[in-house]
Biopython code that builds the backbone (N, CA, C, O; Angstrom):
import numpy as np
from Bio.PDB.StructureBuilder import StructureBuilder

atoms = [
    (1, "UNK", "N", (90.721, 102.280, 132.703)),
    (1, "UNK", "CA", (89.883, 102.982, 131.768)),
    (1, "UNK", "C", (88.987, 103.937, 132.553)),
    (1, "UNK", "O", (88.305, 103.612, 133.525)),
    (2, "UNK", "N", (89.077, 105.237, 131.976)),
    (2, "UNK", "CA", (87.771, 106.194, 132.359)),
    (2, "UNK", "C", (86.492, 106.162, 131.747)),
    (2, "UNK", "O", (86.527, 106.051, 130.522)),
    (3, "UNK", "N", (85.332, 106.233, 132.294)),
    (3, "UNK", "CA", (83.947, 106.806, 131.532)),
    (3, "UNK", "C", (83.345, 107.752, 132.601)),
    (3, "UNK", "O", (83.677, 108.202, 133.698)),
    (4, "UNK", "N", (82.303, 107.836, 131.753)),
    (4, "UNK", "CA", (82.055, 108.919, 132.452)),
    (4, "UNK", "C", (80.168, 108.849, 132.198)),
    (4, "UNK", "O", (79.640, 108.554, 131.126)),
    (5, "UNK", "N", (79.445, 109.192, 133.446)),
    (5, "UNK", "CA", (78.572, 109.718, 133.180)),
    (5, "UNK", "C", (77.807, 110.607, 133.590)),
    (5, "UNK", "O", (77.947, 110.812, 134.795)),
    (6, "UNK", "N", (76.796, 111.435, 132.929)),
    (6, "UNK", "CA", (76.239, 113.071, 133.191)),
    (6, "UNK", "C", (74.667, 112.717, 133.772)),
    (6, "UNK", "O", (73.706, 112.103, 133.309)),
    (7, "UNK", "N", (74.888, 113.299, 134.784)),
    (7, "UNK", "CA", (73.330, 112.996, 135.586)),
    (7, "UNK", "C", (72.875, 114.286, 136.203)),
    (7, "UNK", "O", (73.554, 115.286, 135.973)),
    (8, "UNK", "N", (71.722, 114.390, 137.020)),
    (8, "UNK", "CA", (71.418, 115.611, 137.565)),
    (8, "UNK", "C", (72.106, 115.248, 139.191)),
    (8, "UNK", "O", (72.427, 114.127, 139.585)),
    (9, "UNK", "N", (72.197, 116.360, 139.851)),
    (9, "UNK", "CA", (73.114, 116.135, 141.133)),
    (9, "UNK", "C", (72.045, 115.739, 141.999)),
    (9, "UNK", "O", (72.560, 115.821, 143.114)),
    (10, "UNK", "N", (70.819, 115.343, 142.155)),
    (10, "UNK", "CA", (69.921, 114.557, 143.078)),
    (10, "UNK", "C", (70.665, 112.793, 143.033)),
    (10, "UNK", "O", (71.078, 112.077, 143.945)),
    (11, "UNK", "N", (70.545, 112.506, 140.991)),
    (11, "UNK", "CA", (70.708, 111.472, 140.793)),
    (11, "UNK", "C", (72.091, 110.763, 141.384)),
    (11, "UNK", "O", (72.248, 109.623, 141.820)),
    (12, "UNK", "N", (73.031, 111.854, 141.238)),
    (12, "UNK", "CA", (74.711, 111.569, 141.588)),
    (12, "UNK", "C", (74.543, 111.025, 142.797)),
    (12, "UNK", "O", (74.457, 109.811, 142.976)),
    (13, "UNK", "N", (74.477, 112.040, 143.858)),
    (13, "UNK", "CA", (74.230, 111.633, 145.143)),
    (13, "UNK", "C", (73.301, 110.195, 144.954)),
    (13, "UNK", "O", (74.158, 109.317, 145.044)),
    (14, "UNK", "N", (72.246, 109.657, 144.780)),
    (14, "UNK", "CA", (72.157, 108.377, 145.068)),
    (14, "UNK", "C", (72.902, 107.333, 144.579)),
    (14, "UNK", "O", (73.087, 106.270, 145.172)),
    (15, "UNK", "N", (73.289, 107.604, 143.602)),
    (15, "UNK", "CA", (74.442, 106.652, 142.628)),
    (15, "UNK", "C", (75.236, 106.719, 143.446)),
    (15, "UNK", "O", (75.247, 105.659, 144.071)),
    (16, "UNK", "N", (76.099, 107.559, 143.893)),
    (16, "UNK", "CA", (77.318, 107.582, 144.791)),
    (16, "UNK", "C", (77.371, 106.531, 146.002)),
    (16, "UNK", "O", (78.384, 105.921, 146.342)),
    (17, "UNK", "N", (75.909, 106.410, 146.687)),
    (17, "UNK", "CA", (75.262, 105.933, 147.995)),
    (17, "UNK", "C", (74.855, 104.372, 147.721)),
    (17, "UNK", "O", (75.110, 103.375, 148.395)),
    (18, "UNK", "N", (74.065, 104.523, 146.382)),
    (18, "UNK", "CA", (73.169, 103.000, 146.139)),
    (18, "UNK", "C", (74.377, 102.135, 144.925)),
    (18, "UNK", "O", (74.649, 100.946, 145.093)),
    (19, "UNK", "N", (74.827, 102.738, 144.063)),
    (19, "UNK", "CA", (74.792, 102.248, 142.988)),
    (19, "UNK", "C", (74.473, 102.495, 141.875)),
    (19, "UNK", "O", (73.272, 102.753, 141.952)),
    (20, "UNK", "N", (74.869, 102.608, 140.585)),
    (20, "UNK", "CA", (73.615, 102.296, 139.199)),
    (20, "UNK", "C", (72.419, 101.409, 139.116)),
    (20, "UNK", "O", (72.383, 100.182, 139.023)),
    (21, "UNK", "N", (71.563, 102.173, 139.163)),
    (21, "UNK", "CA", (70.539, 100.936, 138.437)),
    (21, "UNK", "C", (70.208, 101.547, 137.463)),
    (21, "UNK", "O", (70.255, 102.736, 137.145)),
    (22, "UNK", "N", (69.572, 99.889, 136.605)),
    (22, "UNK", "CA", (69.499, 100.308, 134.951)),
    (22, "UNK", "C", (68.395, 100.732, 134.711)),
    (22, "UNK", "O", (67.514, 100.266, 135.433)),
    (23, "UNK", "N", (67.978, 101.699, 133.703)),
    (23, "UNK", "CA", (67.342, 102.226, 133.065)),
    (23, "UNK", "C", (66.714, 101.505, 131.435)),
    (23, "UNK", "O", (67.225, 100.531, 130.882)),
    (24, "UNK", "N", (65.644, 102.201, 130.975)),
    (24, "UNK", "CA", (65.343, 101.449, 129.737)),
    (24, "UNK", "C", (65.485, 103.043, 129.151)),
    (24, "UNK", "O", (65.173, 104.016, 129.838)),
    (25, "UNK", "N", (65.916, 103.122, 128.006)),
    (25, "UNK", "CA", (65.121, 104.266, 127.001)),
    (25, "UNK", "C", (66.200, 104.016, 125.503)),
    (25, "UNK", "O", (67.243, 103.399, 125.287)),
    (26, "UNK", "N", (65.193, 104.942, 124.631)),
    (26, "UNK", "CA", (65.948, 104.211, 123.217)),
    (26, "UNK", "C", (66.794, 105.016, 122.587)),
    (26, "UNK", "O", (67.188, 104.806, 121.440)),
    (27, "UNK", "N", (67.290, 106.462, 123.638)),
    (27, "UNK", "CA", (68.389, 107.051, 123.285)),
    (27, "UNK", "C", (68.577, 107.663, 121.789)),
    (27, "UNK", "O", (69.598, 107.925, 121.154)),
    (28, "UNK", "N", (67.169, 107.790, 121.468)),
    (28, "UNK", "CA", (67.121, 108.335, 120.255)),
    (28, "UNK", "C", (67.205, 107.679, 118.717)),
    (28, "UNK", "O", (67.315, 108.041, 117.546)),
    (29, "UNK", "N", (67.069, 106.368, 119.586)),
    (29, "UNK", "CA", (67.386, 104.956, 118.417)),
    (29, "UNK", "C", (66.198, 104.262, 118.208)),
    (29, "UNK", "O", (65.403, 104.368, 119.142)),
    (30, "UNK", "N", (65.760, 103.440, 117.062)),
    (30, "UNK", "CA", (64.557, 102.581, 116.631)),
    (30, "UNK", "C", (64.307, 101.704, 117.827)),
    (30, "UNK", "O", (63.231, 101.711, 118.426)),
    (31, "UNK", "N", (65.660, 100.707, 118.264)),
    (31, "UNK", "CA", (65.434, 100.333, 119.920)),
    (31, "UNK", "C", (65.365, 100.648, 120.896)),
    (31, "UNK", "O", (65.514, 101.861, 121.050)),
    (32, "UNK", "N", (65.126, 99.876, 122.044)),
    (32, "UNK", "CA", (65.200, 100.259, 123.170)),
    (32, "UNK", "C", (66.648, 99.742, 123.810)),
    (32, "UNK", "O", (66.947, 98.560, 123.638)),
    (33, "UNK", "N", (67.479, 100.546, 124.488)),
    (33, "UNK", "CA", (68.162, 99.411, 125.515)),
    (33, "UNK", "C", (68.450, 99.662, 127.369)),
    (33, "UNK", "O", (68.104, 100.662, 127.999)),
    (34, "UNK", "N", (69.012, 98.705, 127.807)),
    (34, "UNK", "CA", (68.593, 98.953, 129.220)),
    (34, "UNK", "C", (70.131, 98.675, 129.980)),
    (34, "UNK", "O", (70.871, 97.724, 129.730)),
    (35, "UNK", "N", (70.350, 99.606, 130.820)),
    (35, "UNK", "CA", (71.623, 99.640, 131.338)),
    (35, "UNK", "C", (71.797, 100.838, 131.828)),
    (35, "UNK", "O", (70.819, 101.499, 132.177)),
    (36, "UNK", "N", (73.310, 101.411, 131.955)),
    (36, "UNK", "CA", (73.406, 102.870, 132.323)),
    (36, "UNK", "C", (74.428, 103.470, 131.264)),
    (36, "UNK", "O", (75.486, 102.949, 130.913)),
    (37, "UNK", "N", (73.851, 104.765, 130.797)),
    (37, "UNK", "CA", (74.606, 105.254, 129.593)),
    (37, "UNK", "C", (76.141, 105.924, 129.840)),
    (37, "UNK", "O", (76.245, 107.102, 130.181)),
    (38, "UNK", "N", (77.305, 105.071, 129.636)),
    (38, "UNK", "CA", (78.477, 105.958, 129.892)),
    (38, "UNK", "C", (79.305, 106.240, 128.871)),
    (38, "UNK", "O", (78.866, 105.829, 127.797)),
    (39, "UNK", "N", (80.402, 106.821, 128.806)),
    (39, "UNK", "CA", (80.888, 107.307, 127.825)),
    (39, "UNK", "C", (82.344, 107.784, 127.772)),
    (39, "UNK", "O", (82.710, 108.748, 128.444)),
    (40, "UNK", "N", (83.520, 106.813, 126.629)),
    (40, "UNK", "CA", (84.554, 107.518, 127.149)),
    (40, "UNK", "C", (85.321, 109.054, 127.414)),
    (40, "UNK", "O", (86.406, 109.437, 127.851)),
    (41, "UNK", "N", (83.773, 109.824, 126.744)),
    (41, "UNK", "CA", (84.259, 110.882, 126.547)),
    (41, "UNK", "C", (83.169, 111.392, 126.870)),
    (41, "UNK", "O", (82.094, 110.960, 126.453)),
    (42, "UNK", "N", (83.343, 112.851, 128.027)),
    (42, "UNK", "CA", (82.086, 113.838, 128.378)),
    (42, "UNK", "C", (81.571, 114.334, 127.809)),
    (42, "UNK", "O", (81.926, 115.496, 127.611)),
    (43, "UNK", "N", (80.395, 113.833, 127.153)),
    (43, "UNK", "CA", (79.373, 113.898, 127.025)),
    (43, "UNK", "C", (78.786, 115.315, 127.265)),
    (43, "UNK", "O", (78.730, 115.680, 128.439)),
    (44, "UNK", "N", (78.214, 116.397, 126.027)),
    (44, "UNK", "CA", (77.685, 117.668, 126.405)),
    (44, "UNK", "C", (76.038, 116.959, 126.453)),
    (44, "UNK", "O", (75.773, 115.845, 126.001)),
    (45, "UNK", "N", (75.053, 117.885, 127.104)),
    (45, "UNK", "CA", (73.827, 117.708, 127.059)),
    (45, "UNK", "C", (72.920, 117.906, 125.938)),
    (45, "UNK", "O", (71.737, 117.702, 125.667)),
    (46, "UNK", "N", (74.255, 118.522, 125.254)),
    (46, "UNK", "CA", (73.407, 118.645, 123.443)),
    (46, "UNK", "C", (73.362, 117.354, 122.701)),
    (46, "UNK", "O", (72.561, 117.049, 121.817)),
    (47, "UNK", "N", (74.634, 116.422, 123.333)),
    (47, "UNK", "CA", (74.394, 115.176, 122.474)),
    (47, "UNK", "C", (73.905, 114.049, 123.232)),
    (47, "UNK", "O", (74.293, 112.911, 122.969)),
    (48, "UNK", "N", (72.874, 114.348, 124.383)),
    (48, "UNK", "CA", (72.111, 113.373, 124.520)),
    (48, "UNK", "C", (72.053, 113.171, 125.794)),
    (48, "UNK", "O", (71.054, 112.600, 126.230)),
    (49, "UNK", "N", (73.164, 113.610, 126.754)),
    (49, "UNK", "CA", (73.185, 113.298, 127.789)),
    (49, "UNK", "C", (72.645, 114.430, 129.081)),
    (49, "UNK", "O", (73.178, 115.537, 129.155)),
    (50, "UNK", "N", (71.853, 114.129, 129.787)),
    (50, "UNK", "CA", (71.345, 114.861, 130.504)),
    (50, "UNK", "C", (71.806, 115.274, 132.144)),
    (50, "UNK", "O", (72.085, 114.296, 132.838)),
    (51, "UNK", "N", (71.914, 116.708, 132.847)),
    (51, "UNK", "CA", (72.011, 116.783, 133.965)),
    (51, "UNK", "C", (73.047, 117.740, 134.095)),
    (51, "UNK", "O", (73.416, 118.323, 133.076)),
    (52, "UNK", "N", (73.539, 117.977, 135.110)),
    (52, "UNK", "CA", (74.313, 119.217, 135.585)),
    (52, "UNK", "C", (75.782, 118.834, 136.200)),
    (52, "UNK", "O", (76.815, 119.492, 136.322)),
    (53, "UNK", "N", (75.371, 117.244, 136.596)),
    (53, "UNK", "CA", (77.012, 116.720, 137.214)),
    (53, "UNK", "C", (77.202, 115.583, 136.353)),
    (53, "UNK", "O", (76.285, 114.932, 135.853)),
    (54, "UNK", "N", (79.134, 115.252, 136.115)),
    (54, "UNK", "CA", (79.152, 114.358, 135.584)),
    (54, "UNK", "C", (80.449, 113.633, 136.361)),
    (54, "UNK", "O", (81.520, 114.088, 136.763)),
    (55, "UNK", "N", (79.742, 112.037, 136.390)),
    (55, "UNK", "CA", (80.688, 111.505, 137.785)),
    (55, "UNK", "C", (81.794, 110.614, 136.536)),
    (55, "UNK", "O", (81.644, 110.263, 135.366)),
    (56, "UNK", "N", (82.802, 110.526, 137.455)),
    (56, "UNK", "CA", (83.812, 109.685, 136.222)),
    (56, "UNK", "C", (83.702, 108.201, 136.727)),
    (56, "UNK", "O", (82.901, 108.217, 137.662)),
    (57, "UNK", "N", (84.216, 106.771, 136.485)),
    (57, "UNK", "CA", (84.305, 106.261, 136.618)),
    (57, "UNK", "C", (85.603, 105.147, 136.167)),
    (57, "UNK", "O", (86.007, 104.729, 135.082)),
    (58, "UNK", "N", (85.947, 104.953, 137.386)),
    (58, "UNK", "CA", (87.582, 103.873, 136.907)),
    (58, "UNK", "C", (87.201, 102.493, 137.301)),
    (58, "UNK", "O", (86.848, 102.108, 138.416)),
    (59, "UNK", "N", (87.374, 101.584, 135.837)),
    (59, "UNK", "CA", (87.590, 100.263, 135.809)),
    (59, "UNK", "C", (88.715, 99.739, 135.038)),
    (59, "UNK", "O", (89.192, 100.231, 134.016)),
    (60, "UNK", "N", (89.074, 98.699, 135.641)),
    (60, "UNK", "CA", (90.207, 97.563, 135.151)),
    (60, "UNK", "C", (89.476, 96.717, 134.512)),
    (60, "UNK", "O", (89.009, 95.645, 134.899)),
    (61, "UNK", "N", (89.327, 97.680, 132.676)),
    (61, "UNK", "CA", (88.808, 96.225, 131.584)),
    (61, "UNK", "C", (89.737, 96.620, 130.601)),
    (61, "UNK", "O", (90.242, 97.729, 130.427)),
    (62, "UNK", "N", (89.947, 95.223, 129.777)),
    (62, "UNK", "CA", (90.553, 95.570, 128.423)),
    (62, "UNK", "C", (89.406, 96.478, 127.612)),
    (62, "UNK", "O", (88.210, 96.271, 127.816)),
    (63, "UNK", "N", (89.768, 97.280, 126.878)),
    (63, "UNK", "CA", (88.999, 97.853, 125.953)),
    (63, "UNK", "C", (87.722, 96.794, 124.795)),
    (63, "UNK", "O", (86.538, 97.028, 124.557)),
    (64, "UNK", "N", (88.362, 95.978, 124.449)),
    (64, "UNK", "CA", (88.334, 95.187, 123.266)),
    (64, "UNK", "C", (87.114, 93.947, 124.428)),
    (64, "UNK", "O", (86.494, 93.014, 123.918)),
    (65, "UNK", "N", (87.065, 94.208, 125.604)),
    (65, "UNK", "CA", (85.409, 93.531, 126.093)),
    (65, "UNK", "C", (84.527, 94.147, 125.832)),
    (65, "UNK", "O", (83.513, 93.675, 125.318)),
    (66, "UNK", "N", (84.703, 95.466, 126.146)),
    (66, "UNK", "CA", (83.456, 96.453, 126.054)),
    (66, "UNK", "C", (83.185, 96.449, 124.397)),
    (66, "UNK", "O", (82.347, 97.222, 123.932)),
    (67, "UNK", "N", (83.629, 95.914, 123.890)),
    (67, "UNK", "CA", (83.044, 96.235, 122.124)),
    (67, "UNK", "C", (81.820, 95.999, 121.649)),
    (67, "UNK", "O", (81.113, 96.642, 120.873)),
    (68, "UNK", "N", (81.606, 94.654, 122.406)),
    (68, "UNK", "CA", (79.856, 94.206, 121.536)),
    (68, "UNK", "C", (79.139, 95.209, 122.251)),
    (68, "UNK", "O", (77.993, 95.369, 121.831)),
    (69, "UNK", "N", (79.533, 96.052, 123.369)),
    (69, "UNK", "CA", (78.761, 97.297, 124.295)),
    (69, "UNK", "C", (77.946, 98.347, 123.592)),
    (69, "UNK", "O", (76.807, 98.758, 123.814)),
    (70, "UNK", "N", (78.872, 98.680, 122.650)),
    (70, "UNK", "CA", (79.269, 100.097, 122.455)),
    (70, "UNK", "C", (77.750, 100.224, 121.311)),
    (70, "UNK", "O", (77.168, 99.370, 120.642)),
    (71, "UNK", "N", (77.536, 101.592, 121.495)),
    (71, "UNK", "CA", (76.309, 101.644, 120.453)),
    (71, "UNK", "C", (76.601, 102.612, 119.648)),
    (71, "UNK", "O", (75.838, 102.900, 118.725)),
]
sb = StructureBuilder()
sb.init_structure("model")
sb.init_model(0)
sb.init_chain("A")
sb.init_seg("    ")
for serial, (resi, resn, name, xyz) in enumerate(atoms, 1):
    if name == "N":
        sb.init_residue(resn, " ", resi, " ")
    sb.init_atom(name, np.array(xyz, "f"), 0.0, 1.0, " ", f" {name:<3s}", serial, name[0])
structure = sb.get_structure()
């Protein structure tokens, strides 16, 4: 599976180096939630996602784990 996520290229470069770490914000929602926002599909900066680079990401999951994920 691909996702993908859109960051500014300061942020990439440390992600690339450190890792994700999670974030809190409420993404435009009544809640809050905390994690890192990805997406199977790239994401423009009009719908929410912010920054200038967007890194992809490949994992070996069934689809049907990530479900209770998805917002």
């Amino acid at each position: 599976m691909k996702l993908y996520h859109r960051t500014r290229a300061e942020n990439a470069e440390s992600i690339l180096k450190q890792g994700f770490r999670d974030a809190t914000y409420s993404y435009g929602m009544e809640k809050t939630s905390t994690g890192v926002w990805v997406s199977d599909l790239v994401l423009a900066e009009d719908e929410g996602a912010c920054g200038d680079t967007v890194l992809q990401i490949e994992v070996k999951v069934i689809q049907s784990d990530l479900d209770c994920y998805e917002v």
